[in-house]
NUROSE-31150 format. One record per residue: residue in one letter; x, y, z of N, C-alpha, C in turn. Coordinates in pm, whole numbers, plus 32768, in hexadecimal, padded with zeros to 4 digits. Layout:
N
aXYZXYZXYZ;...
***
This chain:
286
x87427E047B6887A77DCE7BC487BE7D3B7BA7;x882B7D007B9388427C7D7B9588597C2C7C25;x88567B937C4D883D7B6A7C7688D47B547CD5;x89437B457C7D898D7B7B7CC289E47BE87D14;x898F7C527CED89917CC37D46893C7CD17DB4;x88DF7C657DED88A57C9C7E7E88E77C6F7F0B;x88EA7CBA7F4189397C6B7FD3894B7BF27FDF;x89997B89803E89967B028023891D7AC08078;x88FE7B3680D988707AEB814388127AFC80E6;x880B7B6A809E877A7B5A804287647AF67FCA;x88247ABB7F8C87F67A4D7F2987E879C77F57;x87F579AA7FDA87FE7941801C875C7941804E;x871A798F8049866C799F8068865179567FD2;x868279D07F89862C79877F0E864E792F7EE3;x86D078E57EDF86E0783F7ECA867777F07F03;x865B77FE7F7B861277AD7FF3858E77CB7FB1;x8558784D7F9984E978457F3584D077E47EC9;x853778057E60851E77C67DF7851C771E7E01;x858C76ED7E758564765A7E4B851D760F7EBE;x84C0766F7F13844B76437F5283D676597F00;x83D4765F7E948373768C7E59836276887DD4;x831076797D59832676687CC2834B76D17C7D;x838D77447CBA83CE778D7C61842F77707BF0;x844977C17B8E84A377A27B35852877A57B5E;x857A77677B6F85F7775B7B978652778F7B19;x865277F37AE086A178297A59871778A57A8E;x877078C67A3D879379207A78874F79D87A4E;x86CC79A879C986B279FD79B7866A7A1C7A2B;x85FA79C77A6185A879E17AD285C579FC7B39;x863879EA7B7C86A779E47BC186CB7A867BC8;x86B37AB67B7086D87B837B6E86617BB97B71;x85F27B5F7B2485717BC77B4985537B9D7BD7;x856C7B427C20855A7B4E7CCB85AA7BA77D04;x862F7BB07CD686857C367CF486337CB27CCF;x85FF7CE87C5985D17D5B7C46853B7D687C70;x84F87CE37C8B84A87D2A7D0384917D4A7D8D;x85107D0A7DBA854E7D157E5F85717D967E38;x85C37E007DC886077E737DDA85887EF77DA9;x85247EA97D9884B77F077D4A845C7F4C7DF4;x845A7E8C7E5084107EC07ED9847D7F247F29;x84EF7F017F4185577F827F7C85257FE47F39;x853D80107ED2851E80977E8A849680B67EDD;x8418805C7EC7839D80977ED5838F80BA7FA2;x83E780867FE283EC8074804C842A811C809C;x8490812C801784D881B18058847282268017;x844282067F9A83F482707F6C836D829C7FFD;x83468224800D82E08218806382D2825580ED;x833882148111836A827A81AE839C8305818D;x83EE831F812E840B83BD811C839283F7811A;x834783DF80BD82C5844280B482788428813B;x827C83ED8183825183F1823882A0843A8275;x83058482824F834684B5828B83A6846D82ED;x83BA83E382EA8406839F832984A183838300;x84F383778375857F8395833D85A682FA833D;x863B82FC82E78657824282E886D2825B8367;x86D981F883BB875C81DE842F8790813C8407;x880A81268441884880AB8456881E807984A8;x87D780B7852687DA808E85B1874E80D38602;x87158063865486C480BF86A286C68052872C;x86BD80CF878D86AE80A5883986288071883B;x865B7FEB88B985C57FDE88C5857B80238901;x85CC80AF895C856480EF89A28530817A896B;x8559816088F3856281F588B684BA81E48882;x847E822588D383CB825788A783788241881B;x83AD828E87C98378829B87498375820886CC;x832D824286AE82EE81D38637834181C585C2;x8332813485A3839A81118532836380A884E5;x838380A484558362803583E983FC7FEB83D4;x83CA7F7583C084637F2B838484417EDF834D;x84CD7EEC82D0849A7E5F822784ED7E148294;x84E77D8782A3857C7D17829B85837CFB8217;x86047C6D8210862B7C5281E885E17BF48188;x857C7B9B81BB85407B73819A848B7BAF812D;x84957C288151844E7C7A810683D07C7F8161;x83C87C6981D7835F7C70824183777CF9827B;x82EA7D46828082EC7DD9829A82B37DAB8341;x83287E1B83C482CE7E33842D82C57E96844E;x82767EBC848B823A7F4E84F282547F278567;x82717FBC85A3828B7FC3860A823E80548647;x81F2804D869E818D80B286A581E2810B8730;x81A581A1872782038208879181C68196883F;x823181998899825B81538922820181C38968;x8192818089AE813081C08A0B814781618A63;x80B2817B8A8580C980AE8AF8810C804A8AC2;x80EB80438A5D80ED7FA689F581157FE68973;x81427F838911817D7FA28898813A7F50886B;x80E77F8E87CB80967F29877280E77F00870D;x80F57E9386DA81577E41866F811A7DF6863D;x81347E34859580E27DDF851D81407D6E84D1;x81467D38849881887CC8845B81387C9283F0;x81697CF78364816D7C9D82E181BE7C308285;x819F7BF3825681D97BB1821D81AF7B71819D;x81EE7BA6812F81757BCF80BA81D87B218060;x81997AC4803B81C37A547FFB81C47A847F6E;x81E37A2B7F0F81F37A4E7E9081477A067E5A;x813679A87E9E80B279657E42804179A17E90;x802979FE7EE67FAE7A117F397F917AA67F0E;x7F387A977EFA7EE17B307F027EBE7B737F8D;x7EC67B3A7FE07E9B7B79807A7F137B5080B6;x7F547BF480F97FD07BCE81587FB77B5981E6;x801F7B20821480187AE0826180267B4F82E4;x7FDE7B45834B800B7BC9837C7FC77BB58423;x80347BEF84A1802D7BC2852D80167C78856F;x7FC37C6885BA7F8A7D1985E97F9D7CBF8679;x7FEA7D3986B780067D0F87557FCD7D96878B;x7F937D8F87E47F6E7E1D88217FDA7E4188AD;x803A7DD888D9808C7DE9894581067D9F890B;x81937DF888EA81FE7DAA88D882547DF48900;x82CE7D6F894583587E01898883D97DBB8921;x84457DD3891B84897DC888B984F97DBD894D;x854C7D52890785907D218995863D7D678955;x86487D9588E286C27DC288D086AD7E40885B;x87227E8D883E871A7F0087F387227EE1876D;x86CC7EF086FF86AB7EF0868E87387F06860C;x87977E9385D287FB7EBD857387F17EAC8508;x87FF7ED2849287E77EA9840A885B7E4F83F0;x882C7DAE83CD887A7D4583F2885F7CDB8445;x884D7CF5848287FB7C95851E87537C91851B;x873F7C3A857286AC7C0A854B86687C7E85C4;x85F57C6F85BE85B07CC8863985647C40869B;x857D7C69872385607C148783850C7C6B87AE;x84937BFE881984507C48885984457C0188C8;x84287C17896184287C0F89DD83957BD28A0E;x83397C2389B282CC7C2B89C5823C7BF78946;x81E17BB68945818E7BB788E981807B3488A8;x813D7B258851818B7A89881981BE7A908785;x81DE7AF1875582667B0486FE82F27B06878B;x833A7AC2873183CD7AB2878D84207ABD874C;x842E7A9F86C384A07AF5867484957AE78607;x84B97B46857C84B27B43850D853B7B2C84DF;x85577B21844285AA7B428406860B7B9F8401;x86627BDC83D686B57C7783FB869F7CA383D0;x869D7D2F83F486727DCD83B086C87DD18351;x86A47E0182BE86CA7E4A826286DE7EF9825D;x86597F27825F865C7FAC826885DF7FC082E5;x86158057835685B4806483AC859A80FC838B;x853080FF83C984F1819F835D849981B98401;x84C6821C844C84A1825884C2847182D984C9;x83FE82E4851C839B837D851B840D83CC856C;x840384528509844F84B48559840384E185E2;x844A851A867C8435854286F183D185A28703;x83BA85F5867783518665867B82CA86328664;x82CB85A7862F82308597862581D2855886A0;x8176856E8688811F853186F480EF84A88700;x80E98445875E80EE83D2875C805A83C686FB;x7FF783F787087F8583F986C47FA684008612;x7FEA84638608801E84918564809E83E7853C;x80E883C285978148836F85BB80E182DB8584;x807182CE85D98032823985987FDC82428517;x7FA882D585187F9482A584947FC382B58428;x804A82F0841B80A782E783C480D3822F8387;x80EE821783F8812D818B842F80A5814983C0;x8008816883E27FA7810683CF7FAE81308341;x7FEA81C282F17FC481C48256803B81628227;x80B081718261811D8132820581228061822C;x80B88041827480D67FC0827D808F7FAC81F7;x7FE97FE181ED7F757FD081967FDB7FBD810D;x802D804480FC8034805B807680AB800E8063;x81157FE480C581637FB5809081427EFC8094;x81037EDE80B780967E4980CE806F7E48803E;x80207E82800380027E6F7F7780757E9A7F19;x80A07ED87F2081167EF57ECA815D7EA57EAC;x81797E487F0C81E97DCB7F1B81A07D747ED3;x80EB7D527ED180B07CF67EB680D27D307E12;x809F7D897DFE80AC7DBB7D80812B7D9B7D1E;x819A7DBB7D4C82197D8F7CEE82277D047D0F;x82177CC67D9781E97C297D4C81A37BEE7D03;x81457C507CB080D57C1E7C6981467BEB7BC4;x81B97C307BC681DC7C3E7B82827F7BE17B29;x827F7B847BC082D47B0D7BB8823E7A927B64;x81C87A6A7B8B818C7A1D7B5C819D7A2E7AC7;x81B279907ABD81D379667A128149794679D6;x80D4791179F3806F790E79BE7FFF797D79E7;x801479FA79887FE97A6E79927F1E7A7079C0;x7EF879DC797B7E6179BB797A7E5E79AA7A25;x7E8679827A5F7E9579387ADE7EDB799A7B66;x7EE27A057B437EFB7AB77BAA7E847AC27BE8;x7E797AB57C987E3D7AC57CEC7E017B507CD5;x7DAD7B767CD67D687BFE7CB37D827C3F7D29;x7DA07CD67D397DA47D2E7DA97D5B7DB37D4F;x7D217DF57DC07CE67EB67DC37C387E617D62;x7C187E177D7E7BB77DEB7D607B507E247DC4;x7AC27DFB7DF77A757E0F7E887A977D807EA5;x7A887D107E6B7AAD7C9F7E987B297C6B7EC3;x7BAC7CB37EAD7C3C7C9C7EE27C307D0B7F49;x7C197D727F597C147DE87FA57BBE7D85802F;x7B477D4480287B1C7D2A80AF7B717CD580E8;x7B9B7C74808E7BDC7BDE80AC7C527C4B8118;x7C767CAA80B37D277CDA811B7CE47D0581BE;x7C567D4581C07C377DA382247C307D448289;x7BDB7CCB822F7B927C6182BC7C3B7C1F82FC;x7C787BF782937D1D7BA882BC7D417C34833E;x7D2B7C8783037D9D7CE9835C7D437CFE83F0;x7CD27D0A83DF7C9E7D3C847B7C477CB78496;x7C7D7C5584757C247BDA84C97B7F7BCB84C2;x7B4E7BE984407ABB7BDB84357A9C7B8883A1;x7A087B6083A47A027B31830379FF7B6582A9;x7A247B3582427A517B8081CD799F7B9081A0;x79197B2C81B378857B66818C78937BFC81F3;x78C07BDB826678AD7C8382B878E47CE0826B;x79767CFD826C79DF7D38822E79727D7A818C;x79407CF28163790E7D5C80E178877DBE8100;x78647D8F816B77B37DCE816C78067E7381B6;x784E7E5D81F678A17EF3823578C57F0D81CA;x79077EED815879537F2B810278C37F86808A;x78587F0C808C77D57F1A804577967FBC807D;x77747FC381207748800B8146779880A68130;x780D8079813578388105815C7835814E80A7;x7852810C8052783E815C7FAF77AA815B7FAB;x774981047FE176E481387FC8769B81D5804F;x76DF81CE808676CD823D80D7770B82DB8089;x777382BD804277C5833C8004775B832F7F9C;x770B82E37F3C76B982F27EB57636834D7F09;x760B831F7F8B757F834A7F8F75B584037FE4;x763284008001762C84998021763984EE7FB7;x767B84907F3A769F84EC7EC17616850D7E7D;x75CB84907E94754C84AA7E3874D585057E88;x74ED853F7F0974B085607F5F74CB85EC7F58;x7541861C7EF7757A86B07EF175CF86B27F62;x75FC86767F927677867D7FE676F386A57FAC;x775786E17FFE77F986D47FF5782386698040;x786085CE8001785285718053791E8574804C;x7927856A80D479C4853A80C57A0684C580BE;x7A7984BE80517AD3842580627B2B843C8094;x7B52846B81267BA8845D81517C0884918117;x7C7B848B81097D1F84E580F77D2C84FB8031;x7CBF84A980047CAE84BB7F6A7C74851F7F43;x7BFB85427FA87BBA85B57F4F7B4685B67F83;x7ABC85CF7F287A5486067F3F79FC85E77EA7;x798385A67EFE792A85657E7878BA85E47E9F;x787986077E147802865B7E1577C0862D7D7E;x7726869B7DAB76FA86777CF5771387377CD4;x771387437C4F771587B47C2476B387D07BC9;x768288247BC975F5885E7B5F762588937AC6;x760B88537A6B7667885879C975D388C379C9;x75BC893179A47585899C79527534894478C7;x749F897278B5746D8941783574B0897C7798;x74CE8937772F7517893276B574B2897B7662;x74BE89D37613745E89D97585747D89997543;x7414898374D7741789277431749589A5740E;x7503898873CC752F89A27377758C895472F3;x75B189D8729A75EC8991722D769789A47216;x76CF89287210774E891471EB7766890B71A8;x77E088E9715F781F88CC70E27898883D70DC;x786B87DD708178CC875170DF795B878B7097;x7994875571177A30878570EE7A7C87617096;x7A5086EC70637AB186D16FC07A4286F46F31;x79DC86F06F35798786D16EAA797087736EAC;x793F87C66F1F790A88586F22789788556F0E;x782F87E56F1D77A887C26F19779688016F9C;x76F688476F8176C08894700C765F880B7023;x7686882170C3763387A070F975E387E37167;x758F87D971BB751787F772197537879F7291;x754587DC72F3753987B6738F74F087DE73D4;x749F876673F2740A8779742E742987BA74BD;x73BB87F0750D73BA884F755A73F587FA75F6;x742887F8762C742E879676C773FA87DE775A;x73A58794776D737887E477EE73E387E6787B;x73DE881D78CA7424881F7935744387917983;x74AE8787799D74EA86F279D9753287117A49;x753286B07ACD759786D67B1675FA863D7AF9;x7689868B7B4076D285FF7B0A773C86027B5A;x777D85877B6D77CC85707BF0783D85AC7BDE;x787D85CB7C3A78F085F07C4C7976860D7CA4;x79EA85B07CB77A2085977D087ABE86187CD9;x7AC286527D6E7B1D86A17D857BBF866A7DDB;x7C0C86627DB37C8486297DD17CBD86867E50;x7D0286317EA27D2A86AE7EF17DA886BD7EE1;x7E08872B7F077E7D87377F0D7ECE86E87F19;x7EA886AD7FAD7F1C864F7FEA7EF385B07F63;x7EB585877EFF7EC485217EE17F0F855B7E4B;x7F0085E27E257F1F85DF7DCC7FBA86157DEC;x7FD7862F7E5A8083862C7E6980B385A27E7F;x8083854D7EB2808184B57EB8808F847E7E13;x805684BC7DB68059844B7D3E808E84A07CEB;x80C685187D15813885507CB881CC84FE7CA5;x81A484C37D6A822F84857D60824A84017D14;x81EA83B27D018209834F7CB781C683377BFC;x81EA83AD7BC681AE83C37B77821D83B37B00;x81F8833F7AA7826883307A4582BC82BA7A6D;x827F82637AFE82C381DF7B4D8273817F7ADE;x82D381227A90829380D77A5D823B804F7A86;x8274801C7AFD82237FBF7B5D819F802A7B95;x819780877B9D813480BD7BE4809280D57B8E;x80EA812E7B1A809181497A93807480E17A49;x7FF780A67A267FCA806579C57FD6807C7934;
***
């Protein structure tokens, strides 16, 4: 996408970007900020479709159900299903930071109806207004407010790094890329996101893989959650036998191997319909 093809609110962001800041002011750079503003839309609609979430122009403020929204500015919010209180997350993923900037309200009311175009106000909380909606991606009526937040809680996660991710990809000094999917970027995001230290954040992150190693090594079926299923498996003892190497036709001898057990992780459905879909995405695939 070139730079003069994005809306005029979105090139007027990234002007304000570029000369608050030491970016390259080129017009080549100037399109790769365009094509990675059009890479997060893409990953944004891919993201909510596979949640099963639909895109609208418009949402009521009294209308119940749960909703994600990109603005304009490339700040992702949640909007959790209307019980007592409405929970509202607020990312805001920078180009130079590895950890989103990010506001968790556990009580927010929204003082007007949601337009793609207009900023979102709120009545309540201490967010009071963002930027304007770009695209809003809303839980259909059949789901359950339970199925509703944590839908809401997979697509902030994934679309939070995702964003971090194709920004990895504007930095001009490739040596100097904030590391992410590390254990050490992984706590930094956990402790930023739920208000704890990032030494805590790692000893939870420490405990819990060392809890899945000692059930695996214990002969357990240990579960990862929506990925799958870690176990060990028993490899059968080998005889000595004799081969033949495949180019010379020299017979060679393979010593005997006794019985081994050896790890083994089982994928589950739902991740491997998940990474069918982005399979062959060149930002995604390494």
């Amino acid at each position: 996408m070139n730079f003069s093809d994005l809306p005029e609110e979105i090139k007027s962001h990234m002007e304000s970007l570029i000369s608050s800041s030491n970016l390259s002011d080129t017009g080549e750079f100037r399109d790769l900020l365009a094509d990675t503003w059009d890479r997060k839309c893409i990953l944004f609609e891919e993201q909510t479709r596979f949640l099963k979430m639909e895109l609208t122009d418009s949402f009521r403020a009294d209308d119940g159900r749960g909703i994600i929204v990109l603005t304009y500015s490339g700040s992702i919010i949640s909007l959790g299903p209307k019980e007592d209180e409405r929970e509202v997350e607020y990312a805001s993923i920078h180009l130079r930071s590895d950890v989103p900037k990010t506001i968790s309200i556990q009580s927010a009311e929204l003082s007007d109806d949601i337009r793609t175009g207009h900023a979102l106000v709120f009545s309540k909380g201490p967010l009071k207004k963002t930027s304007a909606a770009y695209r809003i991606a809303v839980c259909n009526d059949d789901v359950s407010p339970e199925q509703q937040k944590e839908r809401i809680r997979e697509g902030m996660i994934f679309l939070t790094n995702g964003f971090m991710k194709i920004n990895r990809s504007i930095h001009i000094n490739k040596t100097n890329i904030p590391d992410q999917f590390t254990a050490k970027s992984m706590a930094r995001y956990i402790a930023k996101k739920y208000g704890i230290t990032g030494t805590l954040a790692r000893k939870i992150l420490d405990d819990y893989l060392l809890l899945i190693e000692t059930g695996m090594l214990l002969g357990e079926t240990v579960p990862l959650g929506r990925i799958g299923r870690l176990a060990l498996k028993r490899k059968e003892a080998q005889k000595a036998r004799i081969i033949k190497h495949p180019e010379t036709g020299e017979e060679i001898t393979v010593k005997a191997k006794p019985p081994i057990s050896v790890p083994k992780i089982s994928f589950s459905s739902y991740i491997k319909e998940k990474a069918a879909e982005v399979t062959g995405r060149d930002d995604t695939i390494a």
